[in-house]
Each structure stands twice: as C-alpha cells, then as structure tokens.
C-alpha positions in Angstrom: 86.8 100.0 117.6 86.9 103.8 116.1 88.6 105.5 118.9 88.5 109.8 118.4 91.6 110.4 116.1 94.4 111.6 118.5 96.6 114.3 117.9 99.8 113.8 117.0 101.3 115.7 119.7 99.5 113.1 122.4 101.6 112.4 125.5 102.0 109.1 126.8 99.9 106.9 129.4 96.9 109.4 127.4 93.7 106.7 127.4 92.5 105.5 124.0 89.8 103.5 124.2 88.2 101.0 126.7 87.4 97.0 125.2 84.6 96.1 126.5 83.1 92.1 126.7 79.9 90.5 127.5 81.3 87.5 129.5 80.2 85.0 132.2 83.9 84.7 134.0 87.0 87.6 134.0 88.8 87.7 130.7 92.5 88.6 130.2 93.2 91.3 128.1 96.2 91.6 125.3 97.5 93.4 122.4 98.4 90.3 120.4 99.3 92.1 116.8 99.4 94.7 114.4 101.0 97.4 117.3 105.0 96.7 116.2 106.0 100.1 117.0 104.8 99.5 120.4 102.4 102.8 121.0 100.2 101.2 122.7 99.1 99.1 126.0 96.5 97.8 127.3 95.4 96.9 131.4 95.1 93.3 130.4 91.9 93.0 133.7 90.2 96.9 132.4 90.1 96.3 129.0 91.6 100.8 129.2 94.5 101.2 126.0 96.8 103.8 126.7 99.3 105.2 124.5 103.1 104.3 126.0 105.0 106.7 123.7 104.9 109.5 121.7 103.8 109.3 118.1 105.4 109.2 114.4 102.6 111.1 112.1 103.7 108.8 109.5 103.3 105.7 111.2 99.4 106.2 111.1 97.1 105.2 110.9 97.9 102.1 113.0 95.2 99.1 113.4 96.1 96.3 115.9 94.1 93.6 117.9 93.2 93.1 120.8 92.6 89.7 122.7 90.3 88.9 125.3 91.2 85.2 126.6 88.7 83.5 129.0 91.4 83.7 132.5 90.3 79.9 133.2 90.3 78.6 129.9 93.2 80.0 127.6 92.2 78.4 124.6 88.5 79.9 124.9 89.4 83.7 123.2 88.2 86.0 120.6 90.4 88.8 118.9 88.7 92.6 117.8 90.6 95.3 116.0 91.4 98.7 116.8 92.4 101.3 114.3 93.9 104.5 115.9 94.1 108.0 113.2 96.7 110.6 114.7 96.2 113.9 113.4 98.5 116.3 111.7 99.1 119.6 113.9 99.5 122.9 112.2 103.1 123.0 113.1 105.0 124.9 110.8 104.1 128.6 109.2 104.5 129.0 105.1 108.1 130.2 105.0 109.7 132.1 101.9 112.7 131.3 100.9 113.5 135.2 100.9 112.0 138.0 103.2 112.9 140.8 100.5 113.0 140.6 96.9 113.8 143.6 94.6 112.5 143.5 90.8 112.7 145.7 88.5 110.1 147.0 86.2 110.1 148.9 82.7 107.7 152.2 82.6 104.6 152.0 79.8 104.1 148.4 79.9 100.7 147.0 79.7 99.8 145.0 82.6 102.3 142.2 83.2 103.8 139.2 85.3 106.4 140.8 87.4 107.3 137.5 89.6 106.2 134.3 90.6 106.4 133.9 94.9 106.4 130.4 96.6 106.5 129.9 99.9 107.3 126.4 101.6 105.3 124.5 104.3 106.5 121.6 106.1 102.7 120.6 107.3 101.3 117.6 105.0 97.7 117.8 103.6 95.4 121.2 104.4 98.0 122.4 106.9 100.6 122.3 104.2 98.2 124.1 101.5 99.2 127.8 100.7 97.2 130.6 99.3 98.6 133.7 98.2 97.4 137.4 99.1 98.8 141.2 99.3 99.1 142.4 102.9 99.8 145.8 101.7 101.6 147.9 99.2 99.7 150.1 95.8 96.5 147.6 95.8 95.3 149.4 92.4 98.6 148.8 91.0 99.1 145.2 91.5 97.3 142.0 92.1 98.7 138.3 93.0 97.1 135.0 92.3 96.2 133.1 95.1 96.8 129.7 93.6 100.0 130.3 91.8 101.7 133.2 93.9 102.1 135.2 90.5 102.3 139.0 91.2 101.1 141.1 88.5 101.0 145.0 87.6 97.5 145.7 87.0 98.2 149.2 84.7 101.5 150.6 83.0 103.7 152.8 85.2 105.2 156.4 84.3 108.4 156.9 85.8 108.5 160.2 84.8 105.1 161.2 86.6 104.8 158.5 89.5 106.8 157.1 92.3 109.5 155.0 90.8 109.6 152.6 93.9 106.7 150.4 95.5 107.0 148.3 98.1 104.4 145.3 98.5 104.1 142.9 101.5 102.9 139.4 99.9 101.4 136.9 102.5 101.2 132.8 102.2 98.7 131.3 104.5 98.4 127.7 105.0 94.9 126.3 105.4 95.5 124.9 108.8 93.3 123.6 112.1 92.9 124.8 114.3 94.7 127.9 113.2 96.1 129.5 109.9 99.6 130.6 109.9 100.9 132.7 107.5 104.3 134.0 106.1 105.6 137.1 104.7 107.6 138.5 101.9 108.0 142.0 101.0 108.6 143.0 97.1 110.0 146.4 96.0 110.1 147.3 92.4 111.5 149.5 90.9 110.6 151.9 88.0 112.6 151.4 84.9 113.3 154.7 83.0 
C-alpha cells in the first residue's frame, strides 16, 4: 500500500489507509513491525490505520506491516507493507541575517560587485531553495544574481553629478508549496568622493 503522502502537520486519529482482504472467515488485523516510533494504529476488525501522534519530518518516510491473522486459526496469516511519505510544509520565510546593510561605493568605477546577500531558510528541499531579486531601489543602476545573491552596479557613479545615496530593497524567495515566502533586506550605498 501507497497511501497519499501526508502532511507533516497531520493531527492525530487522521485515517491513512484502509487494508483490505479477500477472505472466507473475519481476519484480525495488526501492525506487527517496521512502526517503532508508534505513529500509527490500526482497527485490528476494519482493517482503517490512523495516525496516533503527531509526526517527526525526519522520521519519514516510514514503511511498516501489517498482519491480517485468520481469527480462528492464528497460525493461518499473511503480512503486506505500508509505506507512509509526510510532506515538508513551507514553514519558515528566507530570513537575512541583517535587515539593513550600508556599503560604500567609490565614484567612476566600472560596473562592479558591491556585496554578496544570503539569506537563511530553515525548510529542507524546494521550500528551503532561495532565489534572489531587487524589490526596488535604482533598477538601471544595479542588478543581483538570483543564484548567488551578488549585488552589482550596472554603470560607474558620479558623486559630483548624482545622488550620492541609493537605497535598494533585495528580496529572497524560497520555492515553496503551496506558497512562496520571501524575506527582505534593504542596501544603502553610499557614494564615495
């Protein structure tokens, strides 16, 4: 049995899966191995698992058997195997380890790295998987690589003609179901004479 993955934020007594026989006389139903966490039980005359607890993402996935013993005959049984997947929920937004950063920046250079930005997500697999954008600020003047978080200047800057301070918001966005969350940092550089 396949049951549809659970999520890992299922509440107890939620059904699994119903084991099913083709039998002359009632069978007996048990969990006999492979469930040592206990997450699971089973109506041993329905055949309906239900989970008994809530669940540990990384105890997944979890694979136990069930028995189905002949009530008048208890040496007459045959065993099938269950394998449950729990599902990672997009719990936690990317988080920056600072909300402001200040950098500074000399006037007439070419186009250049100015910092590298990295965000932290506590979610494992595509939930945990950032990409980098710019929210706002000069979009002309600066650009960021999604993969790496790397901002860059696009052009040289003249402190003597332009604005000497810019202020750009820098989002990380995990790539999370059912939603994307994002976090935010904002980045004002300055203009060095």
């Amino acid at each position: 049995y396949q049951p549809a993955p659970l999520s890992e934020k299922t509440l107890p007594e939620t059904f699994v899966v119903q084991i099913s026989v083709l039998y002359k006389v009632p069978v007996i139903f048990s969990i006999v191995s492979g469930d040592g966490k206990g997450y699971f039980i089973i109506d041993s005359s329905t055949g309906i698992v239900r989970t008994r607890k809530n669940f540990k993402l990384e105890d997944f996935p979890v694979t136990f058997n069930v028995r189905a013993t002949d009530s008048s005959n208890p040496s007459i049984f045959n065993d099938v195997s269950v394998n449950v997947e729990v599902i990672d929920e997009n719990d936690f937004p990317p988080v920056f380890p600072s909300s402001l950063l200040e950098e500074r920046l000399e006037e007439n250079l070419p186009a250049t790295q100015i910092v590298q930005l990295k965000a932290q997500d506590s979610d494992t697999g595509r939930n945990g998987f950032l990409t980098y954008g710019i929210l706002s600020g000069d979009g002309l003047k600066f650009r960021i690589d999604e993969a790496t978080g790397i901002l860059y200047s696009t052009a040289s800057f003249d402190y003597e003609e332009e604005r000497t301070e810019y202020q750009v918001v820098i989002y990380a966005e995990d790539d999370g179901i059912p939603e994307k969350k994002r976090g935010y940092c904002t980045v004002v550089i300055k203009i060095i004479d």
